[in-house]
Structures are given as C-alpha cells and as structure tokens.
Steps between C-alpha positions, in 0.01 A plus 500: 500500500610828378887366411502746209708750715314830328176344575611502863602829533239648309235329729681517874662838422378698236143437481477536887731841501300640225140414626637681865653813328192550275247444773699722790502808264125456352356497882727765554369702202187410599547644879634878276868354641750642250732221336811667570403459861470117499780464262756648679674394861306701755827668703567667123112604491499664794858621533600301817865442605630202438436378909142562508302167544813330497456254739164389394636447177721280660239332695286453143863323326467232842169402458528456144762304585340241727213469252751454185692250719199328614304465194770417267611190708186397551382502143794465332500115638853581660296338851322197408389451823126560518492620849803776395318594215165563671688730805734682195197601303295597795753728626593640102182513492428708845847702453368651158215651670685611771718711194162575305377658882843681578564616138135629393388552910235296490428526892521837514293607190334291343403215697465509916800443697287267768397281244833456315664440879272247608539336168913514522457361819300224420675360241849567699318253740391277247848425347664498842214211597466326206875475399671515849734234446620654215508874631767348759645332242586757309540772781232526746723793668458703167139456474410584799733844572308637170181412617547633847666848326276549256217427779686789685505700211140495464427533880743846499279598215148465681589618857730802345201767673537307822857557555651799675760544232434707144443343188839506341630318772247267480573425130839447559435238716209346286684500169766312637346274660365433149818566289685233699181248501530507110867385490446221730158423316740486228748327721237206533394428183869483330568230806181357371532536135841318540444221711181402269747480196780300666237245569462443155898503483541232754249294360 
C-alpha cells in the first residue's frame, strides 16, 4: 500500500499540509482576519522581542515532543507489545491535546478550565490505574512529579485571589510549576517510548 514513494508523500504530506493551509486562511478570511496576519510568526506581527513568550514556546516544543515520541512508536510498530502500544497511544494521544490546549488556550478561552482539569485528571488516573505496572516500569518517579506539578500548577492558578501575595508573584510560581511538569511529562514518555521499543528488540 502506497509503495509508489510520490503517492506517499502526496497523500501523508502534501494533501494533509495543503487541506490545513487552505482551510486556516479561508476561516480566517471568513472571521475579516487579514492573511498576512496568519501567515506570518506572531512575535514579527506584533513587533515583540525575541524573549517574549519564550518559555511557552518552549513548553509547546516538549509536549510536541512526548506526543511525536509517543505516537510514532506506537504506530510505527517499533513496540509490538499490545499492552505498550495501548499506554503509547493513549498518552500521544492525551499529550497532543495537552499542546492543542497550551498552544491555542483552550482552557482559558475557548473551552472551561474546570472541565478540561477534571478531564486531565481523569485520564492521568486512568493510565496510572490501568497501566501501573508499566508506569513503574518505565519510570513511575517521572510520572508522578509531572502530575503532582502540573496539579500544583493548576492549584496556584485557582487560589491566586486567595493568597496574600500579588499576581506576578503568583505566576512565577504557577508557570513553573508547569514549565518543569512538561519536561518531566516529557521525561516519562521518552522512558516509555524506549522501553516499549527494546521489547521488540529483545524479542
């Protein structure tokens, strides 16, 4: 299937890139969004230096990361193990929306933050239940320091007006709690991504 190597890359690159590109600008157009504003990198729209949102950029690059490393070993068939493949696609799977709600702020805008948090926090529990073994397996310390700082992340962010302390103090503490919570997210899912594939190596 698809061993014609244009074929491929017109339907898992080009095709897909082109459908994006041509659909982002005609529901921009459509919102009276000039193109030049969704073409172009948004520090050079609005004239920011170069350290302005800096470290959520970096904090976007990490959870792309875990969901690249995630997904691609689990469908890739680099872990044949069905058990590996199941917890790697659920957590590509739940790190992409994680980027998708940091990069586009879902919680924040769009879609209610006590919703999305409840929902994180399920599924957190869900793969920490229904793959333990392999959680420890993999590294059960990493797991659970980025749940428990991305947990305090979001607690900082809810009792900010409850603290006797100002706001940008507050953030400084909240973001991070966060910022670190994505590298060991990150941290987790490499330890993961790599012991699922020398399964298949060993085998």
């Amino acid at each position: 299937m698809l061993r014609n190597p244009f074929t491929r890359l017109l339907v898992v690159a080009i095709f897909p890139a082109l459908i994006v590109y041509i659909v982002v600008l005609s529901l921009s157009a459509a919102a009276g969004i000039q193109p030049g504003k969704v073409l172009t990198d948004l520090m050079q729209t609005c004239d920011f230096p170069v350290a302005v949102g800096m470290l959520s950029n970096f904090g976007f690059l990490l959870w792309a990361a875990a969901a690249a490393i995630s997904l691609f070993v689990s469908l890739s068939g680099l872990a044949i193990k069905r058990d590996w493949c199941q917890l790697l696609l659920v957590g590509g799977i739940f790190s992409t929306i994680l980027c998708l709600d940091d990069l586009f702020l879902l919680h924040d805008r769009h879609i209610g933050p006590d919703f999305l948090y409840t929902s994180y926090a399920i599924l957190a529990l869900f793969i920490l239940l229904r793959f333990r073994k392999l959680v420890i397996q993999a590294d059960g310390v990493a797991f659970l320091a980025a749940a428990m700082l991305l947990g305090l992340s979001i607690v900082s962010d809810k009792v900010q007006d409850l603290l006797p302390i100002g706001y940008a103090t507050v953030q400084l503490f909240e973001e991070g709690f966060k910022f670190v919570g994505i590298a060991c997210w990150l941290a987790f899912w490499w330890q993961a991504s790599l012991r699922g594939a020398k399964l298949q190596a060993s085998d």
